[in-house]
C-alpha positions in Angstrom: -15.2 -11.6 -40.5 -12.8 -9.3 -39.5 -10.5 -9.5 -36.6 -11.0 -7.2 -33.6 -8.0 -4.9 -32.7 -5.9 -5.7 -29.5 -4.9 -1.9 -29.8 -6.5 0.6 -27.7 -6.6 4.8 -28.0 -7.0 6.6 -25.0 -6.9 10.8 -24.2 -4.9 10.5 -21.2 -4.9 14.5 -21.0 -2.6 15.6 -18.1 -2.0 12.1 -17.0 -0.1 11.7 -19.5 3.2 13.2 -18.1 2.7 11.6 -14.8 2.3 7.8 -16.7 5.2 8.6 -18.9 7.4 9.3 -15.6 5.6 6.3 -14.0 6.8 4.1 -16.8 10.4 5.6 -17.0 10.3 4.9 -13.2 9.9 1.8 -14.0 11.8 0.7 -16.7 8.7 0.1 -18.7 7.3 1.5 -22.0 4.0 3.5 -22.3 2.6 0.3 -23.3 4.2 -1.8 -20.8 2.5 0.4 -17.9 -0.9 0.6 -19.5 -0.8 -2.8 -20.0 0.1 -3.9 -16.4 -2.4 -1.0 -15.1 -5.0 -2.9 -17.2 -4.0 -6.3 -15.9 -4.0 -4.8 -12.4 -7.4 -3.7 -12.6 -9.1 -6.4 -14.9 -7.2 -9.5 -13.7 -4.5 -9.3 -11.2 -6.5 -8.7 -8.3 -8.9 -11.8 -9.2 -6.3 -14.5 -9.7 -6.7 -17.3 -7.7 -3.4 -18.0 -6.0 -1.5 -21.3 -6.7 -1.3 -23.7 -4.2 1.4 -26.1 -4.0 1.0 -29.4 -2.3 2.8 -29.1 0.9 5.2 -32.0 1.7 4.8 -34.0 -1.3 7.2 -34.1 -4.5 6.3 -32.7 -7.7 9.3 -35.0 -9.2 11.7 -34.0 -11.6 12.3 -30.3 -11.9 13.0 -28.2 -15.0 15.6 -25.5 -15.8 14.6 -22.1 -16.4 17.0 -19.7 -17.8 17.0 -15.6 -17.1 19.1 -13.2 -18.5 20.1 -10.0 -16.6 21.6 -6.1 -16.7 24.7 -6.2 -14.2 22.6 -4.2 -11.7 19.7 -6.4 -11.3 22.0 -9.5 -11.0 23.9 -7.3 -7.7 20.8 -6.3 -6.6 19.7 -9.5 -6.4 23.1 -11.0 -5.0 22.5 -8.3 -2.4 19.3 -9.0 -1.5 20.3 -12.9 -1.4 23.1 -12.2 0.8 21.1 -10.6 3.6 18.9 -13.6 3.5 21.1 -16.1 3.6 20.1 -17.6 0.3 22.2 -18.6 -3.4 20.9 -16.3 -6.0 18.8 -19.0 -7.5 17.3 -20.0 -4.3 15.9 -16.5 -3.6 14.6 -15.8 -6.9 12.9 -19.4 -6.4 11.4 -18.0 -3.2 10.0 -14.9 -4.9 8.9 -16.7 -8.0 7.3 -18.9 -5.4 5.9 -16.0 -3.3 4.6 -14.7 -6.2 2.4 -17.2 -7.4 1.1 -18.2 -4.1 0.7 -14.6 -2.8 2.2 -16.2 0.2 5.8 -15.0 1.7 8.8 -17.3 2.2 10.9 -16.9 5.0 14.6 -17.0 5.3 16.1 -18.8 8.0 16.4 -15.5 10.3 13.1 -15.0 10.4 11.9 -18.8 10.8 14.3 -18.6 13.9 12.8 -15.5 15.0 9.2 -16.6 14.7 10.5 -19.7 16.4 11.4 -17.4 19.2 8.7 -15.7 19.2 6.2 -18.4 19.7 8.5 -19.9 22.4 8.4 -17.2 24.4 4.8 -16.8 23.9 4.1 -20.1 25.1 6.3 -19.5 28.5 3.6 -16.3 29.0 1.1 -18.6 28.3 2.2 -20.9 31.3 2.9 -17.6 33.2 -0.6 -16.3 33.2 -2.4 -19.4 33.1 -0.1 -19.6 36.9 -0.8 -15.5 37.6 -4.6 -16.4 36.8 -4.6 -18.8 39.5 -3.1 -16.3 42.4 -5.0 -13.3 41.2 -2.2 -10.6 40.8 -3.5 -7.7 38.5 0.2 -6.0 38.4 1.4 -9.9 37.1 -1.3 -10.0 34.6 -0.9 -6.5 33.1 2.8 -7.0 33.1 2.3 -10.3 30.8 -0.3 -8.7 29.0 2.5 -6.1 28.1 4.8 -8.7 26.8 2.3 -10.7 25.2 1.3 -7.7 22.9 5.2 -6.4 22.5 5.6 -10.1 20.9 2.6 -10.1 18.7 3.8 -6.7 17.4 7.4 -7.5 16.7 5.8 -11.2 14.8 3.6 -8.7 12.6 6.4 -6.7 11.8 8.6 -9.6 11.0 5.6 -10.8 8.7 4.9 -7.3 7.6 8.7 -7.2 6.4 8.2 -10.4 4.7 5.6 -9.4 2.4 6.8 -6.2 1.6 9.8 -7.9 1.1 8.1 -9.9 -1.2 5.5 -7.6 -3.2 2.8 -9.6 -1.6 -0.1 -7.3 -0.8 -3.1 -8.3 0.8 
């Protein structure tokens, strides 16, 4: 019985020069890029995120070893930095992030959503009071600040998951 080819011809016509430029963008092969495209469309989409068990321990932990160019170790020193994080913390966080399609947040934004919610709660209090004396100009005024909040919490989480790669 012979074996069936894990090779592929295709007659990509003018797409061609746009998936060569797409791969060079990249810093993939031709291959490389048809085979992610092919992931994307087949597989990547229907993966069932991984779900850790929150708040209990896994045990011991093993070492994983990466090797890379000078200018994605800085970029990811960079991007560490802004966040707060070592450089194996945050590529533990997007490793993470990855499998769980989920984002991690650094400990700016945890304070900000902190904030966030905080504040939400004392306009909570507010109109629950406002509801009682019937002031429309009170109302609208928290209803204002009440939607200024929830925007600036979906950008923050917005940020995140670009951030991230995490789409939705």
């Amino acid at each position: 019985m012979q074996k069936p080819s894990s090779h592929l011809q295709v007659q990509l016509g003018p797409l061609h020069d746009e998936l060569r430029a797409f791969a060079k963008e990249n810093g993939l092969t031709i291959a490389e890029a048809v085979r992610k495209a092919v992931f994307n469309l087949t597989i990547g989409t229907d993966v069932n995120p991984y779900r850790f068990s929150y708040g209990q321990t896994e045990g011991a932990t093993k070492k994983c070893q990466i090797r890379l160019t000078a200018s994605e170790q800085t970029a990811i020193r960079e991007s560490a930095r802004a966040m707060g994080l070592s450089d194996a913390r945050w590529i533990h966080w997007l490793i993470r992030s990855h499998l769980t399609r989920e984002p991690h947040f650094g400990q700016l934004e945890l304070e900000a959503l902190t904030s966030s919610n905080l504040a939400l709660l004392k306009l909570s209090r507010a109109l629950r009071s406002v509801a009682f004396s019937g002031s429309s100009s009170e109302v609208d005024r928290l209803s204002t600040d009440i939607a200024h909040h929830t925007f600036l919490v979906a950008e923050l989480v917005r940020a995140n998951l670009m951030r991230w790669g995490i789409t939705r």
